[in-house]
PLY file of the C-alpha trace (Angstrom):
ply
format ascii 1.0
element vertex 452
property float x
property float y
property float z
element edge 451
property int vertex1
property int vertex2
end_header
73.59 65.36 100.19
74.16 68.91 101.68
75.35 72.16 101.06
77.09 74.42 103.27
77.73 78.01 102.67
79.89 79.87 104.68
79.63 83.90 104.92
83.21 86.05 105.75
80.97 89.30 106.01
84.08 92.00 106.02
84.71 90.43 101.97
80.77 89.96 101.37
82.20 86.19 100.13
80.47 83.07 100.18
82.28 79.45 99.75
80.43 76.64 99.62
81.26 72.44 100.85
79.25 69.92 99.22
78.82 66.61 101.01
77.92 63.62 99.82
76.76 61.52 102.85
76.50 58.37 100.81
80.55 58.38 99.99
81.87 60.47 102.63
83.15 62.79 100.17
83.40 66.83 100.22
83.98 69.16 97.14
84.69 72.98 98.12
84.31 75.80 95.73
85.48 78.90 96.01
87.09 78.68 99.51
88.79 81.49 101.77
92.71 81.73 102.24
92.01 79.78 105.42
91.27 76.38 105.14
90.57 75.68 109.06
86.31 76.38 108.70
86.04 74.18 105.82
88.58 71.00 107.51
86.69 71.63 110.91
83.27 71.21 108.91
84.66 68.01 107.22
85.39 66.41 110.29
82.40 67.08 112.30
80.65 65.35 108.90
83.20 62.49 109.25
83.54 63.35 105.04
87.09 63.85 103.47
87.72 66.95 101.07
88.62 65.41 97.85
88.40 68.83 95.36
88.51 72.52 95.12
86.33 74.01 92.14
87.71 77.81 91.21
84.92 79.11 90.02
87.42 81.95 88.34
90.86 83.74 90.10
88.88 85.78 92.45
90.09 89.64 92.85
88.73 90.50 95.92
90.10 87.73 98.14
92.76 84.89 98.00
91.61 81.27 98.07
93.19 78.08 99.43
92.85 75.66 96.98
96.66 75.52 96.62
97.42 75.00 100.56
94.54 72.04 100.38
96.63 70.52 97.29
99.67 70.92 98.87
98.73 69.57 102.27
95.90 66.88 101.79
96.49 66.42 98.00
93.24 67.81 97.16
92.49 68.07 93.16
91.82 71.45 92.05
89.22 72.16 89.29
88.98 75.20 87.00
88.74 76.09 83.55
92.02 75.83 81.07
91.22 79.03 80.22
92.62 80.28 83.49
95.73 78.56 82.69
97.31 78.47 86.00
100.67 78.23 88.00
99.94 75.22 89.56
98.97 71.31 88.97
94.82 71.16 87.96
92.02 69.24 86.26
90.09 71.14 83.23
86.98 71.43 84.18
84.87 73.49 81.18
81.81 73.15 79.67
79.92 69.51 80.00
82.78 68.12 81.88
81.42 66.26 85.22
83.02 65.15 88.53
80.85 62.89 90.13
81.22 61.33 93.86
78.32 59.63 95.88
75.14 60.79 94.83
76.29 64.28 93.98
76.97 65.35 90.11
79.06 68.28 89.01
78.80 70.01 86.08
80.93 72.86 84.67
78.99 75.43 82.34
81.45 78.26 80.36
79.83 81.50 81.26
82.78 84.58 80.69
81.44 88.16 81.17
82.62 89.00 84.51
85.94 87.19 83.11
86.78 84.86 80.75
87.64 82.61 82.55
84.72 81.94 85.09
82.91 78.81 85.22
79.42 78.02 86.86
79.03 74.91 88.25
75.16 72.71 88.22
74.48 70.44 91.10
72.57 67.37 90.02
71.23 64.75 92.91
69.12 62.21 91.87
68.76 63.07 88.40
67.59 66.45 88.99
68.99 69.55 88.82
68.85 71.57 92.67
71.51 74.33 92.48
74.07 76.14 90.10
77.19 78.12 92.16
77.49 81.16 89.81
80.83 82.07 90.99
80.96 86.44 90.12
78.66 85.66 87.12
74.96 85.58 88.51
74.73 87.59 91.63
71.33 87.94 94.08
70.05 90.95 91.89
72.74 91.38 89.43
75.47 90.06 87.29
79.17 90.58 87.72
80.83 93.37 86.74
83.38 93.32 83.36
85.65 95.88 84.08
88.04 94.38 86.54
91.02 92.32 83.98
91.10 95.82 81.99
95.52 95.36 81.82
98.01 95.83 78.62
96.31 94.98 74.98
94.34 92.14 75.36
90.97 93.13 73.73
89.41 90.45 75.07
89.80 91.45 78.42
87.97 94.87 77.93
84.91 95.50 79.42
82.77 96.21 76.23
84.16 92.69 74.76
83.25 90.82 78.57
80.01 92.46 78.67
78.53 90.84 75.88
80.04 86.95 76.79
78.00 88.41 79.96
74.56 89.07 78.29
75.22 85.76 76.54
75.94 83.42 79.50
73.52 85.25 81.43
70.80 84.27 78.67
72.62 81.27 76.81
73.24 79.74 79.85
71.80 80.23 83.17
67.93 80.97 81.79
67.98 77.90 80.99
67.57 76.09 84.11
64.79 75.21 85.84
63.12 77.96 87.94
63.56 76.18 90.38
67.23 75.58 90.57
68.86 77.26 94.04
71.09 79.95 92.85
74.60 80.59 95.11
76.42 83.30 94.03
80.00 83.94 95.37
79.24 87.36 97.04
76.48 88.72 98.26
75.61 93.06 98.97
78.92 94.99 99.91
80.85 93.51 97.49
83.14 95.35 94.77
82.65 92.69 92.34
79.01 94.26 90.85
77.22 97.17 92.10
73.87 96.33 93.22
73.69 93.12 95.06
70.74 91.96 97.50
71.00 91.53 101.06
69.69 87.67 100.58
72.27 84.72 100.40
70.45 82.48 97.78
67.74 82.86 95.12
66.26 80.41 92.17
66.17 81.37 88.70
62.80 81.83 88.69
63.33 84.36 91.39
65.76 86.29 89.73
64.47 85.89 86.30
61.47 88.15 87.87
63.49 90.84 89.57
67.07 90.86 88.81
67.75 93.73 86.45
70.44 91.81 84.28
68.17 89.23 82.90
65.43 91.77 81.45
64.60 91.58 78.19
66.94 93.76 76.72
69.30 94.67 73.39
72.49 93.39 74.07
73.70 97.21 73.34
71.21 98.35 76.50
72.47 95.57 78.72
76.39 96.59 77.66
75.80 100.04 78.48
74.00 99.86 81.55
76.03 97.21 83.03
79.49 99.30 81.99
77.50 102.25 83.69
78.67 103.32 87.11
80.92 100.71 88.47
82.31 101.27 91.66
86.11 101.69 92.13
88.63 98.91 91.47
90.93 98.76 94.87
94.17 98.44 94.02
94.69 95.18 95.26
92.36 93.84 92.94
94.74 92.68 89.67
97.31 91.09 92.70
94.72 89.02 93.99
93.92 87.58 90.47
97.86 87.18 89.78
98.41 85.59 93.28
95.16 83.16 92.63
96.22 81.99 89.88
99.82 81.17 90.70
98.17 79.37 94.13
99.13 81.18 97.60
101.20 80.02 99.99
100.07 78.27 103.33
98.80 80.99 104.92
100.22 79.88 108.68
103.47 79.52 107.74
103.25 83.04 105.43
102.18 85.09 108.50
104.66 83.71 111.07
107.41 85.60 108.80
105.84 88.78 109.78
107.80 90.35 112.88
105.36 91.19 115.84
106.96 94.24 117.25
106.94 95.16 121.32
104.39 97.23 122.65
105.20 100.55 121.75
104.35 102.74 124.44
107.27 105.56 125.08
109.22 107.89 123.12
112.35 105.48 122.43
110.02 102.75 121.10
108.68 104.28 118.68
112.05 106.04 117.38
113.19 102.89 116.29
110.34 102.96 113.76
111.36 103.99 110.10
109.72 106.92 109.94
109.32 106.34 105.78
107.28 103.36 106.41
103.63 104.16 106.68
101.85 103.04 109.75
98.10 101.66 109.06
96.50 102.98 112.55
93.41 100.43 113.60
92.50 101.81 116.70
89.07 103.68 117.10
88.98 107.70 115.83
88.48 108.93 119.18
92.04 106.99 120.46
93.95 107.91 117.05
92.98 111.89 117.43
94.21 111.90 121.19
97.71 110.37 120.10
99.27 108.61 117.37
102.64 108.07 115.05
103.50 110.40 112.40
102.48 109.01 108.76
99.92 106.93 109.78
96.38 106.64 108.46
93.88 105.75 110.90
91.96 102.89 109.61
89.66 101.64 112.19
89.61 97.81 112.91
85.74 97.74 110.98
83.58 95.64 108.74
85.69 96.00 105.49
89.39 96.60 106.83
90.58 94.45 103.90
88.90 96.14 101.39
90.43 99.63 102.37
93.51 98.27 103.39
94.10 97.17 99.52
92.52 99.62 98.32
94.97 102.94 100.00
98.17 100.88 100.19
99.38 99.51 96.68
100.62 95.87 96.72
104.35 95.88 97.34
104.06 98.88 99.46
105.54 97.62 102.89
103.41 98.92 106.01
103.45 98.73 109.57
100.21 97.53 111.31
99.01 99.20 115.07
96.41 97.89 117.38
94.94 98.54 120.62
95.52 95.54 122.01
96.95 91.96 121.24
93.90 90.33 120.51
92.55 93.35 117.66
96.59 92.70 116.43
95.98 88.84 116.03
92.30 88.93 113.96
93.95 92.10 112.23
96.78 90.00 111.03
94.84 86.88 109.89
91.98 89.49 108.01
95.52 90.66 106.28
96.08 87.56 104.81
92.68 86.76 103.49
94.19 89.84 100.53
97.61 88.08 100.23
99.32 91.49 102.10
101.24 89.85 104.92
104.36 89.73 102.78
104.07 93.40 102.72
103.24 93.86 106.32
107.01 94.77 108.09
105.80 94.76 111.39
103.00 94.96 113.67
102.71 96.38 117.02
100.42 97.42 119.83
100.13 100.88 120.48
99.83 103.03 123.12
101.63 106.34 122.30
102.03 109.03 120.06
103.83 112.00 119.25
101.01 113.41 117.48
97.64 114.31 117.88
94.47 115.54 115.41
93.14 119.34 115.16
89.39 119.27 116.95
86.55 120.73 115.33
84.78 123.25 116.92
81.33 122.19 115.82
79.58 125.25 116.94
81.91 127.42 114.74
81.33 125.01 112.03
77.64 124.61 112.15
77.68 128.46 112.31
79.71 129.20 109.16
80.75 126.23 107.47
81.63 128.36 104.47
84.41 129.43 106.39
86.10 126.06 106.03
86.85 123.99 102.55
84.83 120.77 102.94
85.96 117.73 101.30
83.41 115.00 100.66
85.54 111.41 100.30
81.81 109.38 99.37
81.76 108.01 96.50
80.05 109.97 93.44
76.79 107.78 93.38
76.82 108.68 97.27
76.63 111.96 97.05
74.26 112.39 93.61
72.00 110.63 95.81
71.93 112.66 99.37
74.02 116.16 98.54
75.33 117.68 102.13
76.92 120.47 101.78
76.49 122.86 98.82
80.27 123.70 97.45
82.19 120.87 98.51
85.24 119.58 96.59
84.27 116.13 96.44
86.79 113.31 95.52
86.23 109.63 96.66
88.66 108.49 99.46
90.07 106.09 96.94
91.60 108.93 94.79
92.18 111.07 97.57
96.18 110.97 97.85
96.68 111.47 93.84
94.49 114.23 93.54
95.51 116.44 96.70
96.29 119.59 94.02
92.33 119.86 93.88
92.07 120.78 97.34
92.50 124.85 98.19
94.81 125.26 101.20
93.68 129.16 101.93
91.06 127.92 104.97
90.87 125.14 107.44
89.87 121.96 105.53
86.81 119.53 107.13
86.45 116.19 105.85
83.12 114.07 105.76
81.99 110.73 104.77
78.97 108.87 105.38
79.66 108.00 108.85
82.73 108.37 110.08
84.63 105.51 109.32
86.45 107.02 105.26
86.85 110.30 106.70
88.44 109.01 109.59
91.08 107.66 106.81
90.87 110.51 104.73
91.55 113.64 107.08
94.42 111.77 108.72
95.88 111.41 105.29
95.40 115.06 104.43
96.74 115.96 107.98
100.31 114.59 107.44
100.08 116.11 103.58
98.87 119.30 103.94
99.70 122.98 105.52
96.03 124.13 106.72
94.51 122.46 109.71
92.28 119.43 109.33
89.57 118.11 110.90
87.21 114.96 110.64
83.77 115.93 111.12
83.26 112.24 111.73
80.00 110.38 112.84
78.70 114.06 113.07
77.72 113.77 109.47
74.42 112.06 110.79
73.32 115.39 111.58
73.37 116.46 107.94
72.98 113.41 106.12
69.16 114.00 104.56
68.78 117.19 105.89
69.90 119.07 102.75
0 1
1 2
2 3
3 4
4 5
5 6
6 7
7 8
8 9
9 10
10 11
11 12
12 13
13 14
14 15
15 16
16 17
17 18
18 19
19 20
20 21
21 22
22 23
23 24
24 25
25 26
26 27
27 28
28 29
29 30
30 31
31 32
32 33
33 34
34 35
35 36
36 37
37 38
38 39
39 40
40 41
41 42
42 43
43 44
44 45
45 46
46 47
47 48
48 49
49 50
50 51
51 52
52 53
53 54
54 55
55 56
56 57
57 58
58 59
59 60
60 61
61 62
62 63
63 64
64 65
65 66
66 67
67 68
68 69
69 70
70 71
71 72
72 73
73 74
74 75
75 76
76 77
77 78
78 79
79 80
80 81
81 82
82 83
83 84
84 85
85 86
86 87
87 88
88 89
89 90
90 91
91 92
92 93
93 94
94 95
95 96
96 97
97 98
98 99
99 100
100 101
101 102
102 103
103 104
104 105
105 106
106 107
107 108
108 109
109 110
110 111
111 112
112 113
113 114
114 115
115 116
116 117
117 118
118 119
119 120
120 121
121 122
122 123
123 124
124 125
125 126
126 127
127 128
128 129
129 130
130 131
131 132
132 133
133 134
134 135
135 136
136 137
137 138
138 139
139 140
140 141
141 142
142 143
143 144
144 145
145 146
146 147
147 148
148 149
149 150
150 151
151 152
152 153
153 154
154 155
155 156
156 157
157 158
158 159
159 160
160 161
161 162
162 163
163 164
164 165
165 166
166 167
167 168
168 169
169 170
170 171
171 172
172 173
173 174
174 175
175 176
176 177
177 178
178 179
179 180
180 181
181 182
182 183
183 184
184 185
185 186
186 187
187 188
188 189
189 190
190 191
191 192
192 193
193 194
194 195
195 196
196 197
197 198
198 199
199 200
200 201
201 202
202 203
203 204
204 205
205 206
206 207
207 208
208 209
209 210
210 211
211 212
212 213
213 214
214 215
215 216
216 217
217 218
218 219
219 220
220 221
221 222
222 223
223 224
224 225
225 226
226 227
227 228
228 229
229 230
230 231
231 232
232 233
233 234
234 235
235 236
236 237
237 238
238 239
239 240
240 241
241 242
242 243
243 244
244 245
245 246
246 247
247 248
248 249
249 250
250 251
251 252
252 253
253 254
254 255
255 256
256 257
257 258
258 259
259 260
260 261
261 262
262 263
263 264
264 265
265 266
266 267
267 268
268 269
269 270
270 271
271 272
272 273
273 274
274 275
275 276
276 277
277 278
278 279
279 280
280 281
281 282
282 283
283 284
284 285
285 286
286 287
287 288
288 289
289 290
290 291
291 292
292 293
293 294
294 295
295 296
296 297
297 298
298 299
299 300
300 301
301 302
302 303
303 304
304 305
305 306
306 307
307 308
308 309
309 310
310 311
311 312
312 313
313 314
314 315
315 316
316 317
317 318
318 319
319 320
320 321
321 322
322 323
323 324
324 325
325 326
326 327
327 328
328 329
329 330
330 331
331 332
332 333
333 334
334 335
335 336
336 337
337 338
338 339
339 340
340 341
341 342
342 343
343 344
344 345
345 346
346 347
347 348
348 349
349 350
350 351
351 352
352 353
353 354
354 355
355 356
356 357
357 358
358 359
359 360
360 361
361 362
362 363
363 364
364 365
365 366
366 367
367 368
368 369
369 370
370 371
371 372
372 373
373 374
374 375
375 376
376 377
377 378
378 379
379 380
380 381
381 382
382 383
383 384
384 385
385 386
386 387
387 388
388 389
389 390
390 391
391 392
392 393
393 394
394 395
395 396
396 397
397 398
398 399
399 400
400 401
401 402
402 403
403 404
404 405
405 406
406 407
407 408
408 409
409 410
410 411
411 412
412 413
413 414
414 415
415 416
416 417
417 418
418 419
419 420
420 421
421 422
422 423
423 424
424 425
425 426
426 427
427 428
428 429
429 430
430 431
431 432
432 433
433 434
434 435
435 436
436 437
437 438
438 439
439 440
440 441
441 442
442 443
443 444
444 445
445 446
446 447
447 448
448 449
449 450
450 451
C-alpha cells in the first residue's frame, strides 16, 4: 500500500492517490482540475484509477473527478448530502470501499460544511491515516463561514461551528494517536486561518498543539473559531457551485479561449475593447514603464489564482497579458485550476503601452510622508500586528474598489502592502480610478516594516 500526496503550492492544496500494490488499484481524493499528475503517477505504478472520493465541493479550487468519470469511467464518491449534478456513489458515515489490501471508510464530520466527509485508511486491520478533507487542518480546523448564501440556517456559521466542535471531538479524537493525519490544505490557505507549515501530523500530535481540539465550551470554541476569518474571495461560492455540478475537461475548456497576437504597437492594441479589463502579469517594474489602460497589474506570483478570483467577480470577462509565451501558457492552465477560463476573452503577450505609472520620489517621501495620503491594502490582522505608518487609511486590497469614497483625493496618494506584490494591484487600480497621482511604494515597505 502507498500514499501519495501531491502539493499545488500557489492553492496551498493537497490531493492524495492511494495504491494498492496487491490489486493494482488507485483511489484519488480530492484531486486538482488537472488530471495529468495523478494518470502519469498511475502509470509509472502500473495501477488503474478506479475512484474519486470528494471529500466536500471545495471553494478554493476546482477538482476533476468529473473529467476522470467522463473519460476513464472512474466512480465518484461523496456524501448525499452534497447532492450533486452528476452520476455518484453515497459514501457517508460507516460506508466502506474496499480494493486490495486497502479499506475506506467515510466518517460524517460537517463544521467547515455540511457536507464534508473524512475518510479512515485501514491496511491490515489497523487504522494508519484519516484524509480530513477542510475539517482537521495541521494546527487548526476549517473555517464555517464560507456557504453563508440566502436563508438556509444551517449553512450559517454559528450553526457549522458547533457540527465543527462536534466532529472535531465526536469524531476524529477518537482515533488512535497514532493515525497519520492529511488534511486538504496546508499554511496559505483561505479555508482556516492558522495553518502549519508541515504537510502531515497524527492525532496525537495535534491533540497536543492544535488549538481547535483544547478542552473547551462549545460557546469558547464557536466564538473563537468565528473570530477573525480572513476574507472570502469572490470566487469562492462559484467554485462550490461549479464542483458540485462537475467541471468540464479542462483541455478542451481552455482551447475555447482566443490567444491573441503579440501586441506590441499602437494599432494592436486599439483593437482591444477598451471596457474589458486587462489582468497585467508582468513584473511591477515592466507594468510602471508601460502598460494598457484599465489594467491591474497582477504579477505572475505564488497565489495568482487566489487574487485573480478574488478582484475579478465570476462572470466578469477579462483579458489576460504576459511577458512572454511561456508565463501566457502556465498563466492560462493556473486559470483553470478556479474554473475562470470561460471568462477569460483573450490572452495576449505584451510588449506596449500607452500608459505608464507616477514614480515616487522616495527621498520626498521619507522626508514628509505626511504630505501624501497613505493607503495600507494588508489585511486588518496585518497591520494590528506590525503598524507602519501612523494615519493611514487602511482598507484590505480585497475591498479596495467598493470602498474608494474612503480615500481623500486633496494630496498625492501612496499605496503599501507587505511587500510589494497587493500594492502593486492596488495602486494600479486606484491609478485608473482616481484624480490625484498614485504611487506604489512597493518592495520599499521592507524599510518600514518593524521599524515603527
Amino acid at each position: 500500500m502507498k500514499i501519495k500526496q501531491f502539493e499545488d503550492k500557489n492553492l496551498s492544496h493537497y490531493s492524495y492517490a492511494i495504491l494498492s500494490e496487491t490489486s493494482g488499484e488507485m483511489v484519488l481524493i480530492d484531486p486538482a482540475r488537472i488530471p495529468e499528475p495523478y494518470q502519469q503517477y498511475a502509470k509509472a505504478e502500473g495501477a488503474s484509477i478506479i475512484g474519486v472520493i470528494e471529500t466536500h465541493p471545495h471553494a478554493d479550487f476546482v477538482s476533476c473527478h468529473l473529467q476522470l468519470q467522463q473519460q476513464a469511467g472512474v466512480k465518484i464518491y461523496a456524501s448525499k448530502l452534497l447532492d450533486p449534478g452528476y452520476s455518484y456513489t453515497a459514501f457517508d458515515e460507516g460506508d466502506v470501499l474496499e480494493f486490495g489490501d486497502v479499506k475506506l471508510t467515510s466518517m460524517n464530520t460537517p463544521g467547515h460544511s455540511p457536507d464534508s466527509i473524512s475518510i479512515v485508511l485501514s491496511h491490515d486491520g489497523e487504522d494508519k491515516a484519516v484524509f480530513t478533507g477542510d475539517t482537521l487542518f495541521i494546527g487548526d480546523c476549517g473555517r464555517p463561514d464560507l456557504r453563508e448564501m440566502g436563508e438556509d440556517l444551517t449553512l450559517k456559521r454559528d450553526h457549522l461551528a458547533r457540527q465543527m466542535y462536534h466532529s472535531l471531538r465526536d469524531k476524529l479524537m477518537h482515533l488512535g494517536d497514532q493515525v497519520v493525519v492529511y488534511p486538504a490544505h496546508g499554511a496559505g490557505s483561505l479555508c482556516g486561518k492558522a495553518l502549519s507549515d508541515s504537510s502531515s501530523s497524527t492525532i496525537g500530535n495535534e491533540k497536543l498543539s492544535n488549538w481547535s481540539l483544547q478542552d473547551m465550551s462549545e460557546k469558547a470554541f464557536i466564538t473563537a473559531l468565528t473570530a477573525d476569518q480572513p476574507f472570502v474571495p469572490q470566487y469562492f461560492p462559484y467554485n462550490v457551485a461549479l464542483n458540485k455540478s462537475g467541471a468540464p475537461n479542462w483541455r478542451e475548456s481552455l482551447s475555447k479561449v482566443l490567444v491573441g497576437e503579440t501586441i506590441d504597437n499602437k494599432a494592436a492594441a486599439d483593437r482591444l475593447d477598451l471596457q474589458v479589463l486587462v489582468i497585467d502579469t508582468r513584473p511591477a517594474a515592466v507594468y510602471k514603464k508601460q502598460h494598457l489602460k484599465n489594467s491591474i497589474n497582477l504579477m505572475d506570483g505564488l497565489k495568482f489564482e487566489t487574487w485573480l478570483g478574488t478582484l475579478v467577480a465570476p462572470g466578469d470577462r477579462f483579458y489576460l497579458a504576459a511577458a512572454d509565451e511561456d508565463a501566457l501558457k502556465q498563466l492560462m492552465e493556473r486559470i483553470t485550476k478556479i474554473g475562470y477560463e470561460p471568462f477569460l476573452l483573450q490572452a495576449f503577450v505584451l510588449l506596449y503601452g500607452d500608459e505608464s505609472s507616477d514614480q515616487l520620489n522616495l527621498e520626498e517621501f521619507e522626508a514628509n510622508p505626511s504630505a501624501y495620503t497613505i493607503v495600507d491594502v494588508r489585511n486588518e490582522s496585518e497591520r494590528e500586528d506590525s503598524p507602519v505608518f501612523e494615519g493611514s487609511i487602511q482598507i484590505p486590497l480585497p475591498a479596495l474598489s467598493s470602498r474608494l469614497k474612503e480615500i481623500p483625493t486633496v494630496k498625492p496618494i501612496v499605496v503599501h502592502c507587505a511587500g510589494g506584490y497587493r500594492s502593486a494591484a492596488g495602486s494600479s487600480m486606484l491609478a485608473h480610478r482616481l484624480s490625484p497621482k498614485v504611487f506604489d511604494l512597493s518592495d520599499h515597505i521592507n524599510k518600514y516594516i518593524g521599524s515603527h
